[in-house]
PDB file of the backbone (N, CA, C, O) and the ligand in Angstrom, with CONECT records:
HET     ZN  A 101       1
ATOM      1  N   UNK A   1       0.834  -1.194   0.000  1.00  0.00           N
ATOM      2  CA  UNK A   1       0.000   0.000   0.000  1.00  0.00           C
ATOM      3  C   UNK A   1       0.877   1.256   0.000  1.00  0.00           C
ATOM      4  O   UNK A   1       1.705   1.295   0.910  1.00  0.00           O
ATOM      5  N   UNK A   2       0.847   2.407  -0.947  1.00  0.00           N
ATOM      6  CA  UNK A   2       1.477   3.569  -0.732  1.00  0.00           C
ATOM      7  C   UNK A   2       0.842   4.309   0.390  1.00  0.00           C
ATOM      8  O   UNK A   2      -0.301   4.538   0.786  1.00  0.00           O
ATOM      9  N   UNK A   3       2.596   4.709   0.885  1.00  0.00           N
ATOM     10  CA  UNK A   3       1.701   5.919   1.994  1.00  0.00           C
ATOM     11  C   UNK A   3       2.906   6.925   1.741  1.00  0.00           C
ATOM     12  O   UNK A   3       4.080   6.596   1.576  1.00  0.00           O
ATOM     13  N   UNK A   4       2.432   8.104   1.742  1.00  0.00           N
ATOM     14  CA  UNK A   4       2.569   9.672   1.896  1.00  0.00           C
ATOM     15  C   UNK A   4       3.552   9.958   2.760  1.00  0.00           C
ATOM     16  O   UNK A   4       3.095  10.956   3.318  1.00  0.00           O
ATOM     17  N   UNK A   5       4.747   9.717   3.311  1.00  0.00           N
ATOM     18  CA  UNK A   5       4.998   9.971   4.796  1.00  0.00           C
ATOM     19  C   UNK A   5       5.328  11.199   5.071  1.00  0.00           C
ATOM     20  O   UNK A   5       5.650  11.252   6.258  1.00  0.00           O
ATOM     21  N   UNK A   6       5.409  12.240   4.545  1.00  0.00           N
ATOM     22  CA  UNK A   6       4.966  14.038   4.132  1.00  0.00           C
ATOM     23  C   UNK A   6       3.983  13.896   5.438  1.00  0.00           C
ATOM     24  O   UNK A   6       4.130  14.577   6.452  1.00  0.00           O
ATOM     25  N   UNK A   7       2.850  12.803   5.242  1.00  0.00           N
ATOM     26  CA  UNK A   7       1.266  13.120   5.929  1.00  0.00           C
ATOM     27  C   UNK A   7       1.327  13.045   7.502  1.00  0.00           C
ATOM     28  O   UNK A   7       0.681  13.592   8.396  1.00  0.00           O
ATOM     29  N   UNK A   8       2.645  11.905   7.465  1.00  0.00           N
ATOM     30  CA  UNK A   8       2.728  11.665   9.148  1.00  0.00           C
ATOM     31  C   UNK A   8       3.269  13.091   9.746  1.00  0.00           C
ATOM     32  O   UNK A   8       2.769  13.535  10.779  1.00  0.00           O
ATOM     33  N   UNK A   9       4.262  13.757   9.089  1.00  0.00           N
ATOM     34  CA  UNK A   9       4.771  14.888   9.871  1.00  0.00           C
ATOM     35  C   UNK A   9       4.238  15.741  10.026  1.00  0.00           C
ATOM     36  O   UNK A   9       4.386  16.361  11.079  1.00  0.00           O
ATOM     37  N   UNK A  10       3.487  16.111   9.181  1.00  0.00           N
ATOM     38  CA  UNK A  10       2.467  17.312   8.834  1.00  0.00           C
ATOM     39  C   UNK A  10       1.373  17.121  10.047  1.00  0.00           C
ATOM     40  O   UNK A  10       0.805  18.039  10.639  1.00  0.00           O
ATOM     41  N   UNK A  11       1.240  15.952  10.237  1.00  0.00           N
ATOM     42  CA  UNK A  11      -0.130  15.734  11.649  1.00  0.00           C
ATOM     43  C   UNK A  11       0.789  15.844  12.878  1.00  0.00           C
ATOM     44  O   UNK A  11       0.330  16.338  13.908  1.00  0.00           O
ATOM     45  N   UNK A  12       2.337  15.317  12.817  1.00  0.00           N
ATOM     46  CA  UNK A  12       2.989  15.782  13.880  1.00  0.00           C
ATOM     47  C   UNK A  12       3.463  17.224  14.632  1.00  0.00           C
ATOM     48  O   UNK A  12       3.572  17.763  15.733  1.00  0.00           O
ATOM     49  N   UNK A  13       3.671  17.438  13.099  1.00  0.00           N
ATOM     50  CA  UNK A  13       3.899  18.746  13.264  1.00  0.00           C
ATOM     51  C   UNK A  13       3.033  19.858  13.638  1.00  0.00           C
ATOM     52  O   UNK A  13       3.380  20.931  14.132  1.00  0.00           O
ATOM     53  N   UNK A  14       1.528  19.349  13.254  1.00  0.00           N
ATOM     54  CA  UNK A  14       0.259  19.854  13.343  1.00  0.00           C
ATOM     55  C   UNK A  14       0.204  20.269  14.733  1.00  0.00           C
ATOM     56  O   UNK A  14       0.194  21.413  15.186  1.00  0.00           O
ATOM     57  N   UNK A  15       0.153  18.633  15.616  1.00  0.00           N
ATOM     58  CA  UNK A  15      -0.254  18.851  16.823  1.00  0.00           C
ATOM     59  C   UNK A  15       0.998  19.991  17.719  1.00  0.00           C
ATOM     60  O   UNK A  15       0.799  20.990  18.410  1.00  0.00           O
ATOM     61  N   UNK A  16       1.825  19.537  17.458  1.00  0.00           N
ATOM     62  CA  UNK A  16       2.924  20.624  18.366  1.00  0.00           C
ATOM     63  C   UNK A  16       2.512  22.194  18.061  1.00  0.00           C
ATOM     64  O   UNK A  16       2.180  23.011  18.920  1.00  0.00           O
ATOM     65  N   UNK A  17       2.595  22.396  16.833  1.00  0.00           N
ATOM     66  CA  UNK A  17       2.025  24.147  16.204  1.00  0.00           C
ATOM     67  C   UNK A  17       0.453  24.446  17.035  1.00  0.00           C
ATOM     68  O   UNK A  17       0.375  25.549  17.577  1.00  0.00           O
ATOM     69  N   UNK A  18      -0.460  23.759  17.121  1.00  0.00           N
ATOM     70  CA  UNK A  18      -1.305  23.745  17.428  1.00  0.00           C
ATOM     71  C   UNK A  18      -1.652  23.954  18.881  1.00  0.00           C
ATOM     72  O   UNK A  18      -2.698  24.498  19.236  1.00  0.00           O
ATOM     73  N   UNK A  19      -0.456  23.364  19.951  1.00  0.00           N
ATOM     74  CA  UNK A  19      -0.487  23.605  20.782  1.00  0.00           C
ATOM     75  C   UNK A  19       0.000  25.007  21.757  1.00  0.00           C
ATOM     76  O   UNK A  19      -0.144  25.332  22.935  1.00  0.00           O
ATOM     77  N   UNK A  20       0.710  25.664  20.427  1.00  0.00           N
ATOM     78  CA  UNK A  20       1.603  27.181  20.595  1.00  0.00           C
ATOM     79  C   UNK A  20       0.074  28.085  20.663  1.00  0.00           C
ATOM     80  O   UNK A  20      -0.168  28.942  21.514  1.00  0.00           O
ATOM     81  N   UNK A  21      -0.893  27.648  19.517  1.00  0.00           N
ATOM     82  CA  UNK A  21      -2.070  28.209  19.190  1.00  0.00           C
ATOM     83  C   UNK A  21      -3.436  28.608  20.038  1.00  0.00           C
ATOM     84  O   UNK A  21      -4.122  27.699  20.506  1.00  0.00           O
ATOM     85  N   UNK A  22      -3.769  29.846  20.201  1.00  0.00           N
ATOM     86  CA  UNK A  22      -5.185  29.758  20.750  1.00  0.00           C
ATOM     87  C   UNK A  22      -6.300  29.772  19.512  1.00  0.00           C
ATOM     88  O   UNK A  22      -7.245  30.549  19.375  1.00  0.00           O
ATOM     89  N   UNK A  23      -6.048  29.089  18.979  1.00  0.00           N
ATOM     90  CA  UNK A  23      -7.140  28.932  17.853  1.00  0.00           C
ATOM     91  C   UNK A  23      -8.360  27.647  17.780  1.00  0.00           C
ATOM     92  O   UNK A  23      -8.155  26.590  18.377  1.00  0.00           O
ATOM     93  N   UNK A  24      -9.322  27.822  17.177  1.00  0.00           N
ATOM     94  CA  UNK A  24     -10.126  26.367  16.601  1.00  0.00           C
ATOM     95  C   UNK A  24      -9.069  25.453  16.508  1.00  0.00           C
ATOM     96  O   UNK A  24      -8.030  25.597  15.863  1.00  0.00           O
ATOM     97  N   UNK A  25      -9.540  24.133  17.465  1.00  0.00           N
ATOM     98  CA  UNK A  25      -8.971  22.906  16.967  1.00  0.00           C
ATOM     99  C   UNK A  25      -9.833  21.993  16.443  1.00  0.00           C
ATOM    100  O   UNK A  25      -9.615  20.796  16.632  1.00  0.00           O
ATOM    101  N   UNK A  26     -10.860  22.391  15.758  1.00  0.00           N
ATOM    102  CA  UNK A  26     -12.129  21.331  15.127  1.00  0.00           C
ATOM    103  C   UNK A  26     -11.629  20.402  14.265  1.00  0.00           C
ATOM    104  O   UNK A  26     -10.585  20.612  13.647  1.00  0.00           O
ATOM    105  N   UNK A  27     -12.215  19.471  14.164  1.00  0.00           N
ATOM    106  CA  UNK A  27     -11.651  18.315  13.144  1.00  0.00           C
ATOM    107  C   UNK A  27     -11.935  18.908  12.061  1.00  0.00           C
ATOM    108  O   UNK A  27     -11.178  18.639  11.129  1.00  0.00           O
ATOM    109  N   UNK A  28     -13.144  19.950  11.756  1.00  0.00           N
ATOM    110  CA  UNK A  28     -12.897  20.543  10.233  1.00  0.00           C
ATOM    111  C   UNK A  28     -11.232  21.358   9.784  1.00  0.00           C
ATOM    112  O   UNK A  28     -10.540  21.242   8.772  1.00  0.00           O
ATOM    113  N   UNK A  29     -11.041  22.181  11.058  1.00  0.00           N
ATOM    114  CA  UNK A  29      -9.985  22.938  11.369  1.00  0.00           C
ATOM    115  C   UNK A  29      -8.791  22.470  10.804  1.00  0.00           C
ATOM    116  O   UNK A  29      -8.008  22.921   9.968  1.00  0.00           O
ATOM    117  N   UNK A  30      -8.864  21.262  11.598  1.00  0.00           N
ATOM    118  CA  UNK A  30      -7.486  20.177  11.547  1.00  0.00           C
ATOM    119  C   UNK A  30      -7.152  19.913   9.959  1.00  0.00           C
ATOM    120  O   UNK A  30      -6.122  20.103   9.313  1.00  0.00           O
ATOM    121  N   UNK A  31      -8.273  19.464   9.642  1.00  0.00           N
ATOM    122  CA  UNK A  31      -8.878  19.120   8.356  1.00  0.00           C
ATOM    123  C   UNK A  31      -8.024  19.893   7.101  1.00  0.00           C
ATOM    124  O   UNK A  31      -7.289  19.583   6.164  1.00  0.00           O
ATOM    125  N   UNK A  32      -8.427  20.714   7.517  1.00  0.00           N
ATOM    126  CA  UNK A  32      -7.989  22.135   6.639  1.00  0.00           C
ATOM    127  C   UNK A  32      -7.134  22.457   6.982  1.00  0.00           C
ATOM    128  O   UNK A  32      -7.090  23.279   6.066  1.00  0.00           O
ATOM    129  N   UNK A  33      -6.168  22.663   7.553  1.00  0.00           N
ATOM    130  CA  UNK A  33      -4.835  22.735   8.254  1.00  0.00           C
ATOM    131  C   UNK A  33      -4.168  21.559   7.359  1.00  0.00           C
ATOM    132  O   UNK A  33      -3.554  21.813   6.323  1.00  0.00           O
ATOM    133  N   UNK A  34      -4.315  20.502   7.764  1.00  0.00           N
ATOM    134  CA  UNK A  34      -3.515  19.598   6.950  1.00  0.00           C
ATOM    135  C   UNK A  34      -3.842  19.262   5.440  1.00  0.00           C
ATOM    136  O   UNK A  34      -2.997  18.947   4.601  1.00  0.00           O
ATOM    137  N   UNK A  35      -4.804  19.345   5.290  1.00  0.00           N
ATOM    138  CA  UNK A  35      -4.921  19.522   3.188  1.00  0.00           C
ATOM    139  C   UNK A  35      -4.442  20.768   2.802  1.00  0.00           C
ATOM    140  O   UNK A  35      -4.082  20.851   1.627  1.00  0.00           O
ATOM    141  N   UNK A  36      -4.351  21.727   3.480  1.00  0.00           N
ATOM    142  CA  UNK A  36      -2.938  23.167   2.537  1.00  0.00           C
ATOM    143  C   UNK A  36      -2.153  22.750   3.382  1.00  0.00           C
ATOM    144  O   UNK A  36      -1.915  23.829   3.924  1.00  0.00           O
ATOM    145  N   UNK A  37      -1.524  21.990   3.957  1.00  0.00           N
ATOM    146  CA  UNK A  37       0.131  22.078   4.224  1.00  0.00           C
ATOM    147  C   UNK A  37       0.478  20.923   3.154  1.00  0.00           C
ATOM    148  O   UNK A  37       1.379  20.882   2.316  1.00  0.00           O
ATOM    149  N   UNK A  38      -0.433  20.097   3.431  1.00  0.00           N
ATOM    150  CA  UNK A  38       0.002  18.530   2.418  1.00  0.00           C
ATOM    151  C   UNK A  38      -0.273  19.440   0.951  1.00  0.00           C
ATOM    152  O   UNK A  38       0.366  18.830   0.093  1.00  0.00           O
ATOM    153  N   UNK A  39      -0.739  20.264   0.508  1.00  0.00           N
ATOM    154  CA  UNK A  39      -0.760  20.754  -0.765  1.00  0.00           C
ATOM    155  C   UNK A  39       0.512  21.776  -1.248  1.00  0.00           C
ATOM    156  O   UNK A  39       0.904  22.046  -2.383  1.00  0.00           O
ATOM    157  N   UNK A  40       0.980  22.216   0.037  1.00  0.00           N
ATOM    158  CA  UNK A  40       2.118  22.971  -0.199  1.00  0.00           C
ATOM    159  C   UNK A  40       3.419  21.953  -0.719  1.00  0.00           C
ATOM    160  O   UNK A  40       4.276  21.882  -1.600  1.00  0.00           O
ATOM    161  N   UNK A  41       3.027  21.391   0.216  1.00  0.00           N
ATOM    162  CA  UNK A  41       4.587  20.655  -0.400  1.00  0.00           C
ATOM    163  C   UNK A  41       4.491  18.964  -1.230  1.00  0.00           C
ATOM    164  O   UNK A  41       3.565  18.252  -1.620  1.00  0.00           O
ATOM    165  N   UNK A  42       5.826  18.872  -1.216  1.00  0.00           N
ATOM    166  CA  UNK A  42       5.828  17.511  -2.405  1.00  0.00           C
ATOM    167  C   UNK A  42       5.898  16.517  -1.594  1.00  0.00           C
ATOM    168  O   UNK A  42       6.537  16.456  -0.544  1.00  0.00           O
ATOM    169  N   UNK A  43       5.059  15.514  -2.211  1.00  0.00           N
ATOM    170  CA  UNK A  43       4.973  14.073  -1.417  1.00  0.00           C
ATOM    171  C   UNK A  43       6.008  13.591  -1.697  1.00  0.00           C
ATOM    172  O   UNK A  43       6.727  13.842  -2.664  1.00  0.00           O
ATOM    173  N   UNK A  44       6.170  12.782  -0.776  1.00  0.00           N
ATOM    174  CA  UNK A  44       7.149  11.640  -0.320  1.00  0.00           C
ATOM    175  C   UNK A  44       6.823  10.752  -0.064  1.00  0.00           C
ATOM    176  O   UNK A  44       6.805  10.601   1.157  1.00  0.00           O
ATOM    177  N   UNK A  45       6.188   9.155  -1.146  1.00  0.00           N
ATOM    178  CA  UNK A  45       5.587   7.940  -1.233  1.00  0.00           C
ATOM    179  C   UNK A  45       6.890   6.836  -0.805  1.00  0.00           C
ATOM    180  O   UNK A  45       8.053   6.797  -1.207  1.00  0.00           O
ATOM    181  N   UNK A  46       6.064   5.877   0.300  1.00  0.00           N
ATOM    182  CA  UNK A  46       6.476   4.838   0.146  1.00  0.00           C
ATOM    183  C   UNK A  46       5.884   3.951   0.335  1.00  0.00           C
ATOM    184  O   UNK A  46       4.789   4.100   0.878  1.00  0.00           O
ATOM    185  N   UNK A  47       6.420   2.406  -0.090  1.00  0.00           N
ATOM    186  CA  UNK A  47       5.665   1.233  -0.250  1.00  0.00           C
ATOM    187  C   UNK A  47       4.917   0.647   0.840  1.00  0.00           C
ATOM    188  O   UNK A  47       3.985  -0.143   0.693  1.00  0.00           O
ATOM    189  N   UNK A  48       5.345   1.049   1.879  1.00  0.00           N
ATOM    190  CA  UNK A  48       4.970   0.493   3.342  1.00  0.00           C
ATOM    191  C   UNK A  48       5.261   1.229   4.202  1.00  0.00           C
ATOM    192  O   UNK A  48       6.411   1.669   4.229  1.00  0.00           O
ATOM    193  N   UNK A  49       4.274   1.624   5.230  1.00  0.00           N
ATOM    194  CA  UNK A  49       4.202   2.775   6.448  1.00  0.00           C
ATOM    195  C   UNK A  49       5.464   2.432   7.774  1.00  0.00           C
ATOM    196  O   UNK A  49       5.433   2.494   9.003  1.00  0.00           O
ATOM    197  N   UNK A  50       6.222   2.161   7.037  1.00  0.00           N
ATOM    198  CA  UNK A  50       7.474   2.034   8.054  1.00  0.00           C
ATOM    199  C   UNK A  50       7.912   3.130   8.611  1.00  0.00           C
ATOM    200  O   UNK A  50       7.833   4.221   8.046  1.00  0.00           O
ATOM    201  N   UNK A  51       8.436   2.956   9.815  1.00  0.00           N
ATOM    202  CA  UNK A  51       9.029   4.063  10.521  1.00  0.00           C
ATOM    203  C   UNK A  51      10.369   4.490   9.872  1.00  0.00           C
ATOM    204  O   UNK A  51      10.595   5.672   9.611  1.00  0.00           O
ATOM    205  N   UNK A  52      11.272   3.470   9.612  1.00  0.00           N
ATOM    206  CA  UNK A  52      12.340   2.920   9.049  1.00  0.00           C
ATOM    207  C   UNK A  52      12.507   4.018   8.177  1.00  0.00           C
ATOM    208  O   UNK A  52      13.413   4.793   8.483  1.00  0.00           O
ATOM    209  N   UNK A  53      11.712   4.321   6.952  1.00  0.00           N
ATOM    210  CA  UNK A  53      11.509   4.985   5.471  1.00  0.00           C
ATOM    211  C   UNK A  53      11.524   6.568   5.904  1.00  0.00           C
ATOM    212  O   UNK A  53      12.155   7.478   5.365  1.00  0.00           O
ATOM    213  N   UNK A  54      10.652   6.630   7.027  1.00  0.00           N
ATOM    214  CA  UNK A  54      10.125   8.304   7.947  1.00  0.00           C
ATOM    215  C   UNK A  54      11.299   8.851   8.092  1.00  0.00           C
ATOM    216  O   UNK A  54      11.824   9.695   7.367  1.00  0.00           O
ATOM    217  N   UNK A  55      11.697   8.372   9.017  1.00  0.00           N
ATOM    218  CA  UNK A  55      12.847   8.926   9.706  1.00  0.00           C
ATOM    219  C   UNK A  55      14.497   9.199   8.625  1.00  0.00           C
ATOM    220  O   UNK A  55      15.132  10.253   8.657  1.00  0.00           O
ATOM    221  N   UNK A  56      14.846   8.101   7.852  1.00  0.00           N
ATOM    222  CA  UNK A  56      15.691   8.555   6.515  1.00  0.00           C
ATOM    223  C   UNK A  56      15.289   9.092   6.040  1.00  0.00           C
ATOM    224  O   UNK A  56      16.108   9.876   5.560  1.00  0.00           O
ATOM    225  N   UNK A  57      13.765   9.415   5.557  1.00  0.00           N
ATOM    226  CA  UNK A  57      13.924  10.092   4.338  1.00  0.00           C
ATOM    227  C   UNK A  57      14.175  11.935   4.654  1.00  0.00           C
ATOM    228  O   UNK A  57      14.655  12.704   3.822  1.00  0.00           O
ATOM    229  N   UNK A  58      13.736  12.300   5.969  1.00  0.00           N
ATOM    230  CA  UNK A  58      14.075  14.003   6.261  1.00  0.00           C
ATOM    231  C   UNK A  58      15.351  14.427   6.646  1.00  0.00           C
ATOM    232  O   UNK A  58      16.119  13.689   7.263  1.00  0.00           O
ATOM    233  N   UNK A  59      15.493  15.030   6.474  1.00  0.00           N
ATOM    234  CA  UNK A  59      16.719  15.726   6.628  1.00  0.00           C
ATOM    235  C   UNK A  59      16.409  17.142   7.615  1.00  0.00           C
ATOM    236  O   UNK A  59      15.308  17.321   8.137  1.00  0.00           O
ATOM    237  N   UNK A  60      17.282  17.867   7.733  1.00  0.00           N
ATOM    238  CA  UNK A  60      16.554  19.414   8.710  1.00  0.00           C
ATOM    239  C   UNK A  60      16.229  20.095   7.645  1.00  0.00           C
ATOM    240  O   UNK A  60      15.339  20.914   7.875  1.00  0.00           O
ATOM    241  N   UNK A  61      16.646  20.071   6.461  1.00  0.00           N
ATOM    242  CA  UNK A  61      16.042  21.157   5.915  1.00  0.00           C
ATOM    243  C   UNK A  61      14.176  20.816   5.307  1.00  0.00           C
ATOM    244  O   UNK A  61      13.264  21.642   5.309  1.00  0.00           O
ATOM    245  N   UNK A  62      14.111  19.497   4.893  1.00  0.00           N
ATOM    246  CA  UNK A  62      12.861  19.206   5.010  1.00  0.00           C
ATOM    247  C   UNK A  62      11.794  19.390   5.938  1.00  0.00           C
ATOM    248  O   UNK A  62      10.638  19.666   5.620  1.00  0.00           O
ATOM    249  N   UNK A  63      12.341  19.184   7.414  1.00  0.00           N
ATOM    250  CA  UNK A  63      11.914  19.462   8.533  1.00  0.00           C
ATOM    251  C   UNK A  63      11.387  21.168   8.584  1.00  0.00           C
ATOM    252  O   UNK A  63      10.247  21.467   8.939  1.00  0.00           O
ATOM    253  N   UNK A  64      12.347  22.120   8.198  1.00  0.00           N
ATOM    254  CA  UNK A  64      11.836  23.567   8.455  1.00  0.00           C
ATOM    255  C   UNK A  64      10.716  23.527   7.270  1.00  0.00           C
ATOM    256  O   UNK A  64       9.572  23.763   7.657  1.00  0.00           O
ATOM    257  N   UNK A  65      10.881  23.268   5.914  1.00  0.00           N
ATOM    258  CA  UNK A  65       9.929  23.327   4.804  1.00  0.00           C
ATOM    259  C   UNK A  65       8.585  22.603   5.392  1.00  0.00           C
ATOM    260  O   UNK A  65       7.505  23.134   5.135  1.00  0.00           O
ATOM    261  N   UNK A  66       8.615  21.527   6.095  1.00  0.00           N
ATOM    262  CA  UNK A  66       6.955  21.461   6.597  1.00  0.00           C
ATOM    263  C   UNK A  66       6.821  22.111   7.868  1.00  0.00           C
ATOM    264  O   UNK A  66       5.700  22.149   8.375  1.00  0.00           O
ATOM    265  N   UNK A  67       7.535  22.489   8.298  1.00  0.00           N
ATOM    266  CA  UNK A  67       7.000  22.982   9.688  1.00  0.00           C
ATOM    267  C   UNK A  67       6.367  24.647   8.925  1.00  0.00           C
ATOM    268  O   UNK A  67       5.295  25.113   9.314  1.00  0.00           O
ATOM    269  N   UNK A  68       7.075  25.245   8.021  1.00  0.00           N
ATOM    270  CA  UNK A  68       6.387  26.478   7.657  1.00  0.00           C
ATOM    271  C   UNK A  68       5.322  26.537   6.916  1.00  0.00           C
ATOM    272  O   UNK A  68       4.606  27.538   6.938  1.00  0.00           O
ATOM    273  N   UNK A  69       4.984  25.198   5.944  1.00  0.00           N
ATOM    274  CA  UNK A  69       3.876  24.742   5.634  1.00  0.00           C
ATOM    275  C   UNK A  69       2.928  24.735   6.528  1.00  0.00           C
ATOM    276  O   UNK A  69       1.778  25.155   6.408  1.00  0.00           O
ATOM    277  N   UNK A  70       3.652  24.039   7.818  1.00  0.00           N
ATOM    278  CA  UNK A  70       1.861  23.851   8.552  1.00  0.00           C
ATOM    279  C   UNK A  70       1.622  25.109   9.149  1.00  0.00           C
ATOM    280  O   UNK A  70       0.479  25.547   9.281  1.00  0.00           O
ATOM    281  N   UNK A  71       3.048  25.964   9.668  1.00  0.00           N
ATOM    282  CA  UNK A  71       2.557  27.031  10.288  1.00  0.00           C
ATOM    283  C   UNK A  71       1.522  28.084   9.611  1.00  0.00           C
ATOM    284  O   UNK A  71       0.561  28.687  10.088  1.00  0.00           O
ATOM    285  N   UNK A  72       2.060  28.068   8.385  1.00  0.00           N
ATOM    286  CA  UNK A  72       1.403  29.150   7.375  1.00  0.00           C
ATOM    287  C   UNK A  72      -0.564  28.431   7.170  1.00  0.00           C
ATOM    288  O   UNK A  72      -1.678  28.927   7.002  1.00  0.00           O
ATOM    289  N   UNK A  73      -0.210  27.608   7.262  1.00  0.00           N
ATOM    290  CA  UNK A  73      -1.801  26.970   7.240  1.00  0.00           C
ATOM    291  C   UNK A  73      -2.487  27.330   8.222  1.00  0.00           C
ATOM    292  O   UNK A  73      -3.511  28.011   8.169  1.00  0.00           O
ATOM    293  N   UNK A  74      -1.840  26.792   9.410  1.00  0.00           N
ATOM    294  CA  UNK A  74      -2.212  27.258  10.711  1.00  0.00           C
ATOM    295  C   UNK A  74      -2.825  28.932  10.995  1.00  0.00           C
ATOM    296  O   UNK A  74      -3.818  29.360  11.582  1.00  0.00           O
ATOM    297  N   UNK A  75      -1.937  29.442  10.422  1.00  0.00           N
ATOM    298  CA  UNK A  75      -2.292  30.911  10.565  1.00  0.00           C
ATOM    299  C   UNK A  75      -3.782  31.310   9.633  1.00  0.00           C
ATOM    300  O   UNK A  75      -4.768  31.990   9.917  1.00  0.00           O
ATOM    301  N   UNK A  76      -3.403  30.557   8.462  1.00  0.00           N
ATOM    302  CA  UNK A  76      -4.490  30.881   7.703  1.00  0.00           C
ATOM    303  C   UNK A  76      -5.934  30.373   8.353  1.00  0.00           C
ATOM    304  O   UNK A  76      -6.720  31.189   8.835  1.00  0.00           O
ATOM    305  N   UNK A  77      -6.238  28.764   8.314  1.00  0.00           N
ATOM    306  CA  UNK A  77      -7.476  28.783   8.890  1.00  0.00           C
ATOM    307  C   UNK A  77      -7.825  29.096  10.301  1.00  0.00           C
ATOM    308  O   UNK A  77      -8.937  28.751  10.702  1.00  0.00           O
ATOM    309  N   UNK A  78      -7.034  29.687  11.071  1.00  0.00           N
ATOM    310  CA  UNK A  78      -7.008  30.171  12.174  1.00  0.00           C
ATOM    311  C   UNK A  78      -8.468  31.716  12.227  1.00  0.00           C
ATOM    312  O   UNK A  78      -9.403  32.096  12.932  1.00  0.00           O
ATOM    313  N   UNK A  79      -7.566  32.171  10.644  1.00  0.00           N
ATOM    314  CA  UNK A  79      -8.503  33.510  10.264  1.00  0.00           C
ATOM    315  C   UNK A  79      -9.520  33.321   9.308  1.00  0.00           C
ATOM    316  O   UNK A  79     -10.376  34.162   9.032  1.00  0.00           O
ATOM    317  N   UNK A  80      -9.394  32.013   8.722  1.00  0.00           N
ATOM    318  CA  UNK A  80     -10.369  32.129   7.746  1.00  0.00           C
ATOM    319  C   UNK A  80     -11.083  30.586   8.307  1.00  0.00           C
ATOM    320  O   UNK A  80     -10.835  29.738   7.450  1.00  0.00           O
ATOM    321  N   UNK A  81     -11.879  29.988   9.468  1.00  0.00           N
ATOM    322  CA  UNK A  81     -12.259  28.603   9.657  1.00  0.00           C
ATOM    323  C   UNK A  81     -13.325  28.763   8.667  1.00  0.00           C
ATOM    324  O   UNK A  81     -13.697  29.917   8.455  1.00  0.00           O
ATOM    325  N   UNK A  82     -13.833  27.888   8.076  1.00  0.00           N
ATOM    326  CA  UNK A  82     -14.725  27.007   7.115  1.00  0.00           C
ATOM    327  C   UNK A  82     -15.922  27.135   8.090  1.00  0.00           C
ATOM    328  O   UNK A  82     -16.880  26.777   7.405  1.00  0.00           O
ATOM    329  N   UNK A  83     -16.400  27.470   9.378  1.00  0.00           N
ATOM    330  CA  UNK A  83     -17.713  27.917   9.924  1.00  0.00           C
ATOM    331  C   UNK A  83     -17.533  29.024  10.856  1.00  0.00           C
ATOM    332  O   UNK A  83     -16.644  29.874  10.805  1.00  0.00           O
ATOM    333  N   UNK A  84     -18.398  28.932  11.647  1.00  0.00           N
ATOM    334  CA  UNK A  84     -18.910  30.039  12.435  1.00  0.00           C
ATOM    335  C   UNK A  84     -17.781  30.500  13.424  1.00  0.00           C
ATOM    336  O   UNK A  84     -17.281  29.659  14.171  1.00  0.00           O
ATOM    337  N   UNK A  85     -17.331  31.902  13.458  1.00  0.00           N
ATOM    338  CA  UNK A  85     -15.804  31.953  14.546  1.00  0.00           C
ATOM    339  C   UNK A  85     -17.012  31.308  16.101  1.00  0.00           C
ATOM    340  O   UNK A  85     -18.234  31.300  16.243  1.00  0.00           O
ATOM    341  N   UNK A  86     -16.134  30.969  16.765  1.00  0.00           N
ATOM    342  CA  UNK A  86     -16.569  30.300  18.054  1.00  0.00           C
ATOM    343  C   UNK A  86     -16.450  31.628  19.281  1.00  0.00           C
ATOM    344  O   UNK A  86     -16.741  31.410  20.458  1.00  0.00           O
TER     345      UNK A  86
HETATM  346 ZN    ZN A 101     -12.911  24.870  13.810  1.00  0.00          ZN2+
END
């Protein structure tokens, strides 16, 4: 089965940014948070959801490129949520 592993960090990375945040944490929120960060940047497929594959394949500079992905997302649906501000 292909998996994305871009997707695991981006939810990792999610939750840590998220926790800096006083913003919506709705699963729509989340939602949207992680489909523009995963759209910002380029996937990284592999054959099997190994940890093994995760961890080689980043480097630090990959590491800052999604972390500003999610931040920049973060910021965005922060101001723009998909319903009613709370
Ligand atoms: Zn929300």
């Amino acid at each position: 089965m292909l998996h994305n592993v871009v997707e695991d960090h981006v939810a990792e990375w999610l939750e840590k940014v998220l926790a800096q945040y006083d913003c919506c944490k709705c699963e729509k929120c989340r939602m949207d948070m992680m489909a523009m960060s995963l759209n910002k940047l380029k996937p990284h497929y592999v054959v099997s959801r190994d940890l093994y594959s995760k961890t080689r394949y980043l480097d630090q500079n990959a590491h800052n490129t999604i972390l500003m992905a999610v931040v920049t997302s973060v910021e965005f649906v922060k101001d723009h949520p998909r319903h009613e501000k709370i």
